[in-house]
N, C-alpha and C positions, 0 to 999 in steps of 0.2 A: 525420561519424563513419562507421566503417567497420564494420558489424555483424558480418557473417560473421567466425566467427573469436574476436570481443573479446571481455574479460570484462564485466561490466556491475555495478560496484561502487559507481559514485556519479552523482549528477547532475550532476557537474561535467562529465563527460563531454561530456554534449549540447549541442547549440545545437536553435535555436527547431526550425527544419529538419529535426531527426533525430525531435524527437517530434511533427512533424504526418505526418512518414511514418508512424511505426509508430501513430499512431489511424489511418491509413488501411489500415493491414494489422488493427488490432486490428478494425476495422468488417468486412472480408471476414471473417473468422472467426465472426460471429454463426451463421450458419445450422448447424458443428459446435458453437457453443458451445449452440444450444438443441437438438442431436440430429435436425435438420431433414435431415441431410446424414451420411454418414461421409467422414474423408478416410483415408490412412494415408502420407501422405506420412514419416514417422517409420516406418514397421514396422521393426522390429528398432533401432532405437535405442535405448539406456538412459539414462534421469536416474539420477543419485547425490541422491539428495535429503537432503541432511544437515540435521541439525537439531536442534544440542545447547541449545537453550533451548526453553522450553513452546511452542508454537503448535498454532493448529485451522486457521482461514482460509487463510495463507500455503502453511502444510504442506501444508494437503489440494487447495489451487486449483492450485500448483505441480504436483502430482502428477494431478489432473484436469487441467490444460492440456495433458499431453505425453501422458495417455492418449488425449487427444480429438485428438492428432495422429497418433497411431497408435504412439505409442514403449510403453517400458516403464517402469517405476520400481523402484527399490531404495531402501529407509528406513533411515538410523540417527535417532534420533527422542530420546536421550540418550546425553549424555558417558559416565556410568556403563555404558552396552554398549557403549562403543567401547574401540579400541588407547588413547584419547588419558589414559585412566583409569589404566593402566599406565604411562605417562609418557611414552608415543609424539609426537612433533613433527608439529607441525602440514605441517612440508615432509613429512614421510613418511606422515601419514592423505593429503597432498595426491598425491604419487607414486604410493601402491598404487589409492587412490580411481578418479583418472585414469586410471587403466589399465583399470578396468573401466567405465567410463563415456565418453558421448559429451558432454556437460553435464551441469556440477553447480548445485546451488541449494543455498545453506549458509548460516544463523544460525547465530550463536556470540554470546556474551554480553560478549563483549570488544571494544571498540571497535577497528579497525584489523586485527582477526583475518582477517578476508575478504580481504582484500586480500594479506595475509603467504602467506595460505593459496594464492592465483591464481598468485601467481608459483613456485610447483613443482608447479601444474597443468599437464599436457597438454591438455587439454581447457577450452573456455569456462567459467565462473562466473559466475553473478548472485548477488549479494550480497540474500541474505533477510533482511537484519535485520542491524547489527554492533551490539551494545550500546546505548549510548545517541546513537549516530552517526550513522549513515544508510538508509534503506530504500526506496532508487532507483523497486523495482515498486509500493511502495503511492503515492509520490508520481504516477508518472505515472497511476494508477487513479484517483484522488484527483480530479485535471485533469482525466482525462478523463470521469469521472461530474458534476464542474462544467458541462463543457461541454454534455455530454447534459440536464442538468437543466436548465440557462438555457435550452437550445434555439440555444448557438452553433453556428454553421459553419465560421466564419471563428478566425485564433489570438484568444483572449481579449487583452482592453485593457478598461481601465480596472474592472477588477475590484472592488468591495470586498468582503474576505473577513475575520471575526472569530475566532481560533483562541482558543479556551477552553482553559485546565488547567495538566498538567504542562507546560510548556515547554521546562522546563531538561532535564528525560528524554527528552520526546518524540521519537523517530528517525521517525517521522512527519514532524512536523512543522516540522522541520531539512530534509527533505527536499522536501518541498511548498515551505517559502521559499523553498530555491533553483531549484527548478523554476521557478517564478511571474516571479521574476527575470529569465527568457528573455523575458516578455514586456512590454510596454508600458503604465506609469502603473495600478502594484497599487497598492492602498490597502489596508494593513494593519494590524487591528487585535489587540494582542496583550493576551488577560484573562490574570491570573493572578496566584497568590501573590508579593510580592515574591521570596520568598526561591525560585518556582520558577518566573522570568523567561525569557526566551526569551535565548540567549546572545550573549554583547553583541558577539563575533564577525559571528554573522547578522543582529543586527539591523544594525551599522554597514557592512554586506554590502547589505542591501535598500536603505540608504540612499542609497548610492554607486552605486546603478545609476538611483538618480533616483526610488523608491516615496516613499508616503507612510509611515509608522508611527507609530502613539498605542499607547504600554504604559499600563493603568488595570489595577487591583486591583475596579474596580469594574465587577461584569459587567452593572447595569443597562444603565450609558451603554454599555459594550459594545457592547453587543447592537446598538445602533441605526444603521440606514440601512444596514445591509450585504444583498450579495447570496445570501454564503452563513454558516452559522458552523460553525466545524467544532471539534467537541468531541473530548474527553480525557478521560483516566482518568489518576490519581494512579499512575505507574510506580514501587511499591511494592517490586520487584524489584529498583530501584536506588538503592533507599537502605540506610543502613548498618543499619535498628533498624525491628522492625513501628512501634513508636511513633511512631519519627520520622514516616512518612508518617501514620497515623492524626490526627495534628497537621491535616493539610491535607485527609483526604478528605471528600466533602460540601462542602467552602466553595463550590463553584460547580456550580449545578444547574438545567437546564433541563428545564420543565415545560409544560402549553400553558397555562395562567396566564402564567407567564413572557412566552413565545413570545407571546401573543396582546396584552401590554403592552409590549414591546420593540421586538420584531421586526416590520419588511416583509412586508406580508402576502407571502406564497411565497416568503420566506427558503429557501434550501434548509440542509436539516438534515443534517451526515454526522459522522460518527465511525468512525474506522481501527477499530474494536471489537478485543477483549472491552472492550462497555460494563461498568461495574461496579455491577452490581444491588441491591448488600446494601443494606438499609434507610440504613447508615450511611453509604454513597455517593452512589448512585442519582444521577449525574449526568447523564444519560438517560433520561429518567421514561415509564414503559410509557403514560402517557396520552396521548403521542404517537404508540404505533404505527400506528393508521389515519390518523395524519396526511396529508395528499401530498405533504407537502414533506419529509418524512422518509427519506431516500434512502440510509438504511444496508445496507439488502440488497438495493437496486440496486447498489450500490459494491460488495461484495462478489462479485455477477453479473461485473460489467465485471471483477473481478482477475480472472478467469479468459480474459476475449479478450486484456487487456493483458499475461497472462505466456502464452499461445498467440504472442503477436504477437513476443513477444520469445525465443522457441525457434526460429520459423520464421527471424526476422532471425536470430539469431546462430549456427543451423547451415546456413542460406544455402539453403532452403527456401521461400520468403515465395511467389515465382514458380510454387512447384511444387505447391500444395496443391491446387489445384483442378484438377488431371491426377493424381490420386488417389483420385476420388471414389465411392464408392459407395453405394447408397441404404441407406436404415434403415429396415429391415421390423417392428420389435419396438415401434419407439416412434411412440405419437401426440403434439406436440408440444403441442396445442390442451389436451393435459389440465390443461397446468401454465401457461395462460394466465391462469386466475382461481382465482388460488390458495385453499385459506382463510385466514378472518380469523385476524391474529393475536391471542393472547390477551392480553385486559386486566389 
């Protein structure tokens, strides 16, 4: 793959290759991502951070990644304060957009949007989320927070990983399979509602590259013998009726009860978040926050080297970050080494 330059819209994109580079760029960027360092290799760049559907994480790590490279950022953060409200085309928010930006980061709620939107770009795009489709940077964060938890070095093989929930919504989780796919004898377990299955495009996709896959409704057997299990939230935002999803939330909920009868001991625990908290979801049970295997806001940590990693590749940077450097006199890093506990 040829970074500098591309847009970065799907996983299809990559081979094995392109993303053991870019965990090897995401890894040099630790010491700006804990403020150990400043670089600016970015100064005077701008992101166009667009972002016509709700987000915290994506939004705000995107927008931390290119400040920690020394760039700037500009938000549209809803449809409603944009041209596109007035009936403006998506080639012309892309046209005026580009012109003021050197790379954009854009969710849209419409599958295929990102992609329509790149080709009347000047400028590079990474695809923040299209609908129920695809979300390229949470999957490579995903793998690369696998790999740091297992304590790989080398490309993962023979993986077992159990995806819990929505499936048929998840752009998570669409995108994680085919990531995974690049590499060697996955074993995938897929839990969930019949009627919110993992799409029988990707699963007959994992199959053909030679994985294993077991679909069960039943998340005891789930749970078991896997390395990691990577939970879901019921994507309530894409269905047609509150009802309709209210049908499904809560059926599947991990708790350390759960965890301590199913699960390997140090299963690693991740979820793309917002977990969904309400009493009547709660598929992520706060009595696992002092877990150790609990690795949700380390995942969240890593989005931010893994979309630094992929600003520096696709404005053709990667080389130049560390002949930019200057020290950081304000911050002590050690403060935020032992964080406090989270609340029970």
């Amino acid at each position: 793959m040829q970074f500098t330059g591309s847009h970065i819209l799907s996983i299809n994109q990559f081979e094995q290759q392109d993303v053991e580079y870019l965990f090897k760029v995401a890894d040099a960027m630790q010491p700006y991502a804990q403020r150990e360092k400043r670089t600016r290799v970015l100064d005077g760049a701008i992101l166009g951070n667009l972002f016509f559907e709700p987000s915290t994480r994506t939004r705000v790590s995107f927008g931390c990644a290119f400040n920690l490279l020394g760039g700037h950022v500009r938000e549209t953060t809803d449809i409603k304060t944009s041209s596109i409200s007035k009936g403006e085309s998506l080639y012309d928010t892309a046209r005026v957009i580009s012109g003021y930006s050197d790379v954009i980061a854009m969710r849209h709620p419409v599958a295929g949007s990102v992609e329509e939107f790149s080709r009347a770009s000047r400028v590079p795009v990474i695809n923040a989320g299209d609908g129920p489709s695809e979300h390229p940077s949470q999957a490579l964060l995903d793998l690369y927070t696998i790999r740091k938890e297992l304590g790989i070095q080398e490309p993962v093989a023979s993986l077992r990983i159990a995806m819990v929930g929505d499936l048929k919504h998840g752009r998570t989780v669409h995108s994680l399979s085919k990531l995974l796919c690049l590499y060697r004898n996955i074993h995938f377990t897929l839990v969930s509602p019949r009627e919110l299955c993992m799409p029988a495009e990707i699963v007959d996709y994992l199959r053909s590259k030679g994985h294993s896959v077991v679909e069960t409704d039943n998340m005891q057997t789930g749970l078991n013998n896997n390395d990691t299990v990577y939970l879901t939230r019921i994507q309530e935002e894409r269905f047609s009726n509150q009802s309709e999803a209210d049908l499904y939330r809560g059926r599947f909920r991990l708790n350390q009860e759960i965890y301590t009868a199913h699960c390997k001991p140090n299963t690693v625990i991740m979820h793309p978040l917002p977990r969904d908290s309400r009493a009547e979801a709660n598929e992520l049970d706060n009595d696992l926050n002092q877990h150790p295997s609990l690795a949700i806001f380390r995942q969240t940590d890593n989005g931010v080297l893994i979309r630094m990693a992929l600003f520096a590749l696709t404005l053709g940077v990667a080389e130049e970050v560390h002949k930019h450097v200057e020290a950081v006199s304000w911050f002590t890093a050690k403060r935020f080494r032992n964080p406090p506990p989270i609340p029970t």
